[in-house]
C-alpha positions in Angstrom: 9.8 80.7 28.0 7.9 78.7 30.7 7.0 80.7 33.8 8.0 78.4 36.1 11.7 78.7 34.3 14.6 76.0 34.8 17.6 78.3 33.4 18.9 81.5 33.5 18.9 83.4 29.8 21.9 85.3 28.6 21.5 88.4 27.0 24.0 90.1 24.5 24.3 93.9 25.5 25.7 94.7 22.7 22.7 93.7 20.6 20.7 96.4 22.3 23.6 99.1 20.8 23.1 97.9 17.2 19.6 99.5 15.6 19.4 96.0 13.8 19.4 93.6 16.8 17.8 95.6 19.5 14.1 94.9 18.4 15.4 91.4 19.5 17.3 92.1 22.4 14.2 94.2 23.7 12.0 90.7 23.2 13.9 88.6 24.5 14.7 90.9 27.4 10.9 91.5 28.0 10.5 87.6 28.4 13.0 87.7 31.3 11.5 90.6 33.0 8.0 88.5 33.4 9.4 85.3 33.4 12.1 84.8 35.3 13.6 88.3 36.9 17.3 87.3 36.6 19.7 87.0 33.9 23.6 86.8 32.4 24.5 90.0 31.0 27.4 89.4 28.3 29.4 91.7 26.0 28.6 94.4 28.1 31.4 96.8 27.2 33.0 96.8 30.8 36.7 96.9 30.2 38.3 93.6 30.7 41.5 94.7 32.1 39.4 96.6 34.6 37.5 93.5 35.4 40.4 91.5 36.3 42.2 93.9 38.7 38.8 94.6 40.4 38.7 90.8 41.3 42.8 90.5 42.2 42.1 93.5 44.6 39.0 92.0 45.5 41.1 88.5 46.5 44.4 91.1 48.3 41.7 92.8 50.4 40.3 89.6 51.9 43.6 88.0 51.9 46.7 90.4 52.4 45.1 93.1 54.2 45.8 92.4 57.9 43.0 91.9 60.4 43.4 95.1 62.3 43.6 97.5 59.4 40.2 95.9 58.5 38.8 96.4 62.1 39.4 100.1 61.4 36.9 100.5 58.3 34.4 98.5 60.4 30.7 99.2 59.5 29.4 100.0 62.9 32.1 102.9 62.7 29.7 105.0 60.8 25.8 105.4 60.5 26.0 105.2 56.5 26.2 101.0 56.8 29.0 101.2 54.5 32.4 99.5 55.9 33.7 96.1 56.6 31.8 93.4 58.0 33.2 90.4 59.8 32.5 86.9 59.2 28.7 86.2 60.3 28.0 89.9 61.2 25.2 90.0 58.5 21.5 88.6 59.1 19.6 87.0 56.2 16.6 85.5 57.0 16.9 84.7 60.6 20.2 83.5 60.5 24.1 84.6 60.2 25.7 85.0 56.4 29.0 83.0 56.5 30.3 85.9 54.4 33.0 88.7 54.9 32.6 91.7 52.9 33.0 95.5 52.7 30.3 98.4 51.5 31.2 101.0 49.6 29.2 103.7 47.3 29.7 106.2 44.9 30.8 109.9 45.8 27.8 111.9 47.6 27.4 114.6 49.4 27.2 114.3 53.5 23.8 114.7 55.1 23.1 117.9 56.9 21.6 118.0 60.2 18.2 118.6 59.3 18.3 116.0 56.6 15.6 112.9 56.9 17.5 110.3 58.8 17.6 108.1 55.9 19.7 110.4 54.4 22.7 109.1 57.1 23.1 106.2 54.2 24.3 108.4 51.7 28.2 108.2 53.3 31.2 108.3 54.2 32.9 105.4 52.6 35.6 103.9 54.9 38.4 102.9 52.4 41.3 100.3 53.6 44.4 102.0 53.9 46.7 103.2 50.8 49.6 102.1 52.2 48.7 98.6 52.1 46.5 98.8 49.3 47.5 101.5 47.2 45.1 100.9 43.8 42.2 99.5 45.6 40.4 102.9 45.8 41.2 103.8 42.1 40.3 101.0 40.9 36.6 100.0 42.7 36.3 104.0 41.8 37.0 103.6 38.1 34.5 100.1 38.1 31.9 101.7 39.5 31.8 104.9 37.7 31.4 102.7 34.6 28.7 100.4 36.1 27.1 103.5 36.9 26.7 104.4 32.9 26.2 100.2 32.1 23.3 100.2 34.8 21.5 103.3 33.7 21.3 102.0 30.1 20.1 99.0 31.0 17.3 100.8 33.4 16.5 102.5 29.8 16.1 99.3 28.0 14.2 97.8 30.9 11.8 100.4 30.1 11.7 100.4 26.2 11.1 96.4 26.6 7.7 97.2 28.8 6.5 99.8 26.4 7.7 102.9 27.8 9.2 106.0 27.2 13.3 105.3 27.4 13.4 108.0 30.1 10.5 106.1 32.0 12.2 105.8 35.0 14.5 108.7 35.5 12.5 110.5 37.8 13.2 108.5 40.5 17.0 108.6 40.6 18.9 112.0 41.9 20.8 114.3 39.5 24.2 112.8 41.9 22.6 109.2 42.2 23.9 106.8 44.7 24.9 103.6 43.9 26.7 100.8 46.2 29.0 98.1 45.6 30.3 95.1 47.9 33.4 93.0 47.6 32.8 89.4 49.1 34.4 86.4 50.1 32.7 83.0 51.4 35.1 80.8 52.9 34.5 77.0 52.4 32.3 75.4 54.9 34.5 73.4 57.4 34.4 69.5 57.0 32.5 68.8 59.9 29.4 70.3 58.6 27.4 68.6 56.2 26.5 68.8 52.8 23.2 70.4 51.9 21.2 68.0 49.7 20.7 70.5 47.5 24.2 72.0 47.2 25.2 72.6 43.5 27.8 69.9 43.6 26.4 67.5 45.5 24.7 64.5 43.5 21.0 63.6 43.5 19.6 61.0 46.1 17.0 58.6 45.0 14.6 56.6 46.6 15.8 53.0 44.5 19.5 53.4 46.3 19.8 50.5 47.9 23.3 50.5 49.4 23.3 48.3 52.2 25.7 50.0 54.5 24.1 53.1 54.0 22.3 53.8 57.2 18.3 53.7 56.2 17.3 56.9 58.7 20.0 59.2 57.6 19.3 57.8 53.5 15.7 58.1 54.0 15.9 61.7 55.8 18.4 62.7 52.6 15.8 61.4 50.1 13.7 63.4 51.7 15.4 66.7 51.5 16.2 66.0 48.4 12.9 65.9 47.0 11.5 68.6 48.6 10.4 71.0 46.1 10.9 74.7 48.2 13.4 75.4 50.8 13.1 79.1 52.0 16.3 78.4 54.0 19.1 76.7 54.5 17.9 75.3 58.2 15.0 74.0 56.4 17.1 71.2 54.7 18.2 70.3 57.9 22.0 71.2 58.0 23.7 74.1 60.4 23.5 78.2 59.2 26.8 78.2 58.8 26.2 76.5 55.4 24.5 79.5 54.5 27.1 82.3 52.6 23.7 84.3 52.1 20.4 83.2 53.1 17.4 83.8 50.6 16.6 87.4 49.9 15.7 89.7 47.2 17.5 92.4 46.3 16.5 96.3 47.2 16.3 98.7 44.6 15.9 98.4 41.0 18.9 96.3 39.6 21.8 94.1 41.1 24.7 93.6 38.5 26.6 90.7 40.0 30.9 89.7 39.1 31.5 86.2 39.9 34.9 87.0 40.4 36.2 83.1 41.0 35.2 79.9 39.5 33.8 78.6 42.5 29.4 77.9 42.2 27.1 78.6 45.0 24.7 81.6 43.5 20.9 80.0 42.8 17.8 81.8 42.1 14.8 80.2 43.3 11.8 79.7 40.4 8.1 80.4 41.3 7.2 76.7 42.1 9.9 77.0 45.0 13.0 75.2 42.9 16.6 76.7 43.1 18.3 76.9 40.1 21.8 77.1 39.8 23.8 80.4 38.0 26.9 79.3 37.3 29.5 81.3 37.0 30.6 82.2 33.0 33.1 84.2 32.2 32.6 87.3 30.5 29.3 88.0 31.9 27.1 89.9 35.0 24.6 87.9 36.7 21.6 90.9 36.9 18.8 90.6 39.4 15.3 92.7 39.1 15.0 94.7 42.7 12.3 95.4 45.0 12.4 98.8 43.9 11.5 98.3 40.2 8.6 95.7 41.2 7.0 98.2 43.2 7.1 100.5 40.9 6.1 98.8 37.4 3.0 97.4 39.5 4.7 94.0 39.7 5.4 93.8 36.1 8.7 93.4 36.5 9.1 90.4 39.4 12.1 90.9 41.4 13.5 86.9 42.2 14.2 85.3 45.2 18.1 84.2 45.8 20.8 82.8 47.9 24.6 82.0 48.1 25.6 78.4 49.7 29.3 77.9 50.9 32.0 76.7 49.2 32.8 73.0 50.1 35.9 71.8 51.8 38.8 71.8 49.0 36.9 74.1 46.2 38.6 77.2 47.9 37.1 80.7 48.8 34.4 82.0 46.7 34.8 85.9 45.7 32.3 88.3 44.1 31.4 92.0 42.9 28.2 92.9 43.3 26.9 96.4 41.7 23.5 97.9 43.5 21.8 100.7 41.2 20.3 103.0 43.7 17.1 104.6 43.6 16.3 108.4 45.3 15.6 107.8 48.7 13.4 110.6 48.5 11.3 108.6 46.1 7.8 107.8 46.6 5.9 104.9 46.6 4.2 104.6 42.9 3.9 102.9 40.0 4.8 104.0 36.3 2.1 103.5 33.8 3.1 100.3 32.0 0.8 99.4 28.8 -2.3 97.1 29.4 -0.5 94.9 27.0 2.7 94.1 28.8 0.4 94.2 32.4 -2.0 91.2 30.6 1.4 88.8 29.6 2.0 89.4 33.2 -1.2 88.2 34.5 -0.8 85.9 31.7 2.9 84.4 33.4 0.9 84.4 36.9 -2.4 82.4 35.5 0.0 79.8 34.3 1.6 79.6 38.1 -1.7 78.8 39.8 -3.3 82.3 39.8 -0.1 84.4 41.3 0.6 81.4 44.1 4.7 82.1 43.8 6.0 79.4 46.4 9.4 81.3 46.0 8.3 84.9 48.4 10.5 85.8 50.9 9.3 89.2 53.1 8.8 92.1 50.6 10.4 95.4 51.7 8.6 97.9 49.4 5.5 97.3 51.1 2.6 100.1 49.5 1.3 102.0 52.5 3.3 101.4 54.9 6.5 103.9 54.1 6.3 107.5 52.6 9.8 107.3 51.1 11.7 104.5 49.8 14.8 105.7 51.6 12.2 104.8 55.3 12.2 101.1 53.8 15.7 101.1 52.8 16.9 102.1 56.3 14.8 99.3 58.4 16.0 96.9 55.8 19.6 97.8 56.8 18.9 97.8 60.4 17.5 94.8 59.9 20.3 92.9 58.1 23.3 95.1 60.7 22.0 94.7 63.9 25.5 95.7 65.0 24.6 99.2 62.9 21.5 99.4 65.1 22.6 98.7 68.1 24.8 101.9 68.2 23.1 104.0 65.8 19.7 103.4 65.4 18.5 101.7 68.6 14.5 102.6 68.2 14.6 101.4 64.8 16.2 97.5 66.0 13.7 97.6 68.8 10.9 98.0 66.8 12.7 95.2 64.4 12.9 92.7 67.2 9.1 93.2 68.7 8.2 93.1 65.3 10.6 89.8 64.5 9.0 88.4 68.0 5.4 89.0 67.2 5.6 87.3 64.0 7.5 84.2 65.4 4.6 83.8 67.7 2.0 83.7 65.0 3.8 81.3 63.2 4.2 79.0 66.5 0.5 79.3 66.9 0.0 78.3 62.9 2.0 75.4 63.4 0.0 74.5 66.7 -3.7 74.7 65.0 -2.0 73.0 61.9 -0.7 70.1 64.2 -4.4 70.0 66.2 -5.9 69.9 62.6 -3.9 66.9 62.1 -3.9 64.9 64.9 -8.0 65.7 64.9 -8.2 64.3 61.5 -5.8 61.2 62.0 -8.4 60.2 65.0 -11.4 60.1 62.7 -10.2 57.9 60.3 -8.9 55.4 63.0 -12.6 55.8 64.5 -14.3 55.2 60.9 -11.8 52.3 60.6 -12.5 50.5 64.0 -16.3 51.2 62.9 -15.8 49.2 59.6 -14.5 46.3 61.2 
């Protein structure tokens, strides 16, 4: 598989169960892991009567549960950043997710008072009332505890596929693990905003149109967007946030195991060479995302992939999904398992063939070496970060340190963009002093 990849591979999970396909499964597995860092999971046991009443309470949460009782399971209700979030109340690079969504987790034990403060994201879940929604809790319960088992296999096989021990990375979950789970709905964008040019339904522009009562600004500024090759943002294509159901972002953690739970396209993973590339959704399978977490620790063996979610467009309907966050022990610290110089060398081999590790598609890394003593520190100020609602009742110090932090760097990329511009307009004077000189 190229490095620079143009589609998402499927994988048959039940290929690794069978002792006579999963020297195959663990290959073609491995390719993904340094080659593209996202994947369909299919056949992966999940019970597919389960599946289908997770995404029919999914759609009577969003839909039938009325506005106030919603209100009462807000996020900012609690410290632990689990809850419901209003439309727009999440931040994703710079700008407001036109999502609605609520945050829940597997069982765990409260935080004592003396426990690190990263420790408050461990709980409580806020669950929607009973009355309205009386098999909601049983049933996200019943779906997660079987993620749970699907997602620590596949953290096994992850391993196996890089050359280690199964068990490789069990050391850095607890003995009661954490993991999280979100329900989501994107509402379609309203007509009067435009179409991104490089929305999965829209068609290609090209430079040979040569429609006469197309206006020639507007065609030529499309053609342009269209052809860009990298778009770190929605706003960069030129069209309003609100087009953005998530902005681009990589997930925390070690793996993301995604239910499209409607038919409706928007999810694209972005390649090295900056190119997003639509994932579909198809039926029967998980869409599975490498996390932060697991680059940091394989040593960046194991990429995790820049993503996004764009909006429904007017008349497709809402757009609905499940996605399943393994966790990782907050308590863990900040080092790398001892992958074989073998797999380490196709890596370097993947990043030769990019341009010597130039990957246009890197969006700010959270796991940063050096600067956190636990992974649960990084964790937190990611959350803060993304709930400013959160931080502004709970964690105050933390958002203030965000926002000098957010302002400092929007300086120094003001002042880039100044020099750059000087650079410019310096260089576009000497050649129109070298050209009066020639004549």
């Amino acid at each position: 598989m190229a490095a620079n990849f143009n589609a998402i591979p499927t994988l048959p999970l039940a290929q690794a169960r069978d002792p006579k396909t999963k020297p195959a499964f663990l290959d073609a597995l491995r390719s993904a892991l340094l080659n593209v860092g996202f994947l369909y999971l299919s056949e992966t046991g999940l019970d597919e009567e389960l599946v289908e009443r997770v995404c029919a309470e999914t759609r009577r949460f969003f839909e039938e549960l009325p506005e106030e009782e919603k209100l009462k399971i807000e996020m900012k209700n609690e410290k632990s950043f689990l809850g419901y979030s209003r439309l727009g109340n999440e931040t994703t690079a710079r700008a407001a997710d036109q999502r609605e969504q609520l945050d829940l987790s597997t069982p765990h034990d409260l935080p004592t008072p003396d426990a690190p403060l990263y420790y408050n994201l461990h709980g409580p879940n806020q669950w929607p009332s009973s009355t309205h929604l009386p098999s909601f809790r049983p049933i996200l319960e019943e779906y997660m505890q079987q993620m749970s088992s699907i997602s620590t296999f596949f953290t096994s096989l992850i391993a196996e596929a890089i050359g280690l021990e199964p068990s490789a990375f069990h050391r850095f979950f607890d003995p009661n693990q954490q993991h999280k789970l979100k329900i989501i709905k994107y509402p379609e964008m309203p007509p009067r905003l435009s179409i991104p040019a490089d929305h999965p339904t829209s068609h290609p522009l090209s430079s040979d149109d040569d429609d006469d009562d197309a206006d020639d600004d507007s065609t030529a500024r499309a053609i342009a967007i269209a052809s860009a090759g990298r778009r770190s943002s929605l706003k960069e294509a030129g069209h309003e946030a609100r087009a953005q159901g998530v902005g681009p972002h990589k997930d925390s953690m070690l793996t993301s195991y995604l239910l499209q739970a409607s038919p409706q396209r928007g999810l694209q993973a972005q390649n090295p060479a900056g190119r997003w590339i639509d994932v579909a959704p198809v039926e029967g399978t998980l869409v599975v995302a490498m996390g932060q977490g697991l680059e940091a620790l394989t040593g960046g063996v194991c990429a995790s992939t820049t993503h996004r979610v764009l909006s429904p467009l007017p008349g497709e309907g809402a757009r609905y999904s499940v996605p399943f966050f393994q966790g990782v022990s907050y308590d863990a610290a900040f080092e790398s398992v001892e992958v074989p110089e073998g797999v380490r060398e196709a890596r370097r081999g993947v990043l030769a063939e990019l341009g010597g590790g130039d990957r246009r598609d890197d969006v700010e890394f959270t796991f940063v070496k050096g600067r956190w003593g636990h992974l649960g520190e990084a964790t937190l100020m990611n959350r803060v970060k993304s709930h400013p609602d959160v931080g502004e009742r709970w964690y105050p110090e933390l958002l203030a340190q965000i926002r000098a932090e957010q302002a400092q760097q929007q300086t120094s990329e003001a002042e880039n963009q100044s020099s750059a511009k000087d650079v410019a307009y310096s260089d576009g004077n000497s050649s129109s002093a070298k050209a009066v000189r020639a004549h």
